[in-house]
N, C-alpha and C positions, 0 to 999 in steps of 0.2 A: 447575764443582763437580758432582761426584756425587753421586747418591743416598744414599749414605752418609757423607758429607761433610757434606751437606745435615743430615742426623738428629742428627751429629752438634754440628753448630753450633748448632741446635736446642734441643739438652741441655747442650751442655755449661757452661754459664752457670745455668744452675739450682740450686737448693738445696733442702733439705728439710729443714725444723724439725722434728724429732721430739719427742713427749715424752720424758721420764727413762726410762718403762718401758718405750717399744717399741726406744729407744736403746740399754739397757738388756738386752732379749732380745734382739733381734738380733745384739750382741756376744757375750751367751752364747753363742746357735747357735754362732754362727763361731770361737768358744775353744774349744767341745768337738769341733767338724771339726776345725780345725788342731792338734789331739789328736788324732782318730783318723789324720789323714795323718801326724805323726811317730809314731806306732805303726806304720804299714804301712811307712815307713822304717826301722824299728829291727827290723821283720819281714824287709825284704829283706836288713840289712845279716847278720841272724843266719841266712840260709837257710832261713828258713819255708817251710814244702810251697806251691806255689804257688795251691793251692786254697784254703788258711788265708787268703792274703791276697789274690783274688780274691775271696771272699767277705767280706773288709774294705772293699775299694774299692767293692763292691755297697753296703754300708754309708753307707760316704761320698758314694755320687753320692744314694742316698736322702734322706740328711740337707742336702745343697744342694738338695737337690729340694725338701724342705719349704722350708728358708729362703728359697726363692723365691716359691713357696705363701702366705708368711707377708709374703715385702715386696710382693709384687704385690697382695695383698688392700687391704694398707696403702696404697699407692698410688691403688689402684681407687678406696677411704673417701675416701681426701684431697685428695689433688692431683690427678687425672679429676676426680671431682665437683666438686671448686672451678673448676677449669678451664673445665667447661662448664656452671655457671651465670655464670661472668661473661662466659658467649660464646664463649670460645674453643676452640671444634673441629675445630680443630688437633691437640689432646691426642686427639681420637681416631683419627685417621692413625699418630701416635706409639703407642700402644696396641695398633696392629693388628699396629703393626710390630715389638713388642717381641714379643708373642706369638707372629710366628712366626720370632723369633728362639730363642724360648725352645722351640717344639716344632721342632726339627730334629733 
C-alpha cells in the first residue's frame, strides 16, 4: 500500500458531526459556487468575451478558496484538537498532509 492509500484508509471511515449551522453555511457557500459555475456555463454557452469569464472562474477559485479557509478552521477547532487530546497524533501527520495538498 502507498502513501496515499495509506491516508486514505486513514480517512476514509471517518465522519464529522456538524452543527445545524456550520452544516448549514457550508451548503450555502457550495449553492452559491455551483451558481456561479452554471453562470460561467451559460457564459460560455452564449459566447462571452473570454475575459468576462476568466474573471468569473477567478471568482470562483476565490470563493472555494474561502470554503476551504472556512472548513479547515472548523476542522483545526474540532476534530485536530479532539484528536490530540485524547492522544492521537496521528491527526497531525494527516494535517501536514492536507495542507500541502491544499497549497500546490
Amino acid at each position: 500500500m502507498n502513501k496515499q492509500d495509506e491516508e486514505l484508509t486513514c480517512c476514509e471511515n471517518k465522519i464529522k458531526n456538524r452543527s445545524e449551522k456550520e452544516h448549514k453555511d457550508l451548503l450555502n457557500r457550495l449553492n452559491r459556487i455551483e451558481g456561479q459555475v452554471r453562470g460561467v456555463k451559460k457564459m460560455v454557452d452564449q459566447d462571452a468575451y473570454c475575459v468576462s469569464i476568466l474573471t468569473q472562474v477567478s471568482a470562483i477559485q476565490a470563493a472555494l478558496n474561502s470554503f476551504n479557509k472556512v472548513l479547515l478552521a472548523n476542522h483545526i477547532r474540532t476534530c485536530v484538537a479532539d484528536d490530540i487530546r485524547e492522544g492521537n497524533d496521528e491527526v497531525i501527520d494527516e494535517l501536514v498532509s492536507t495542507l500541502q495538498k491544499l497549497m500546490k
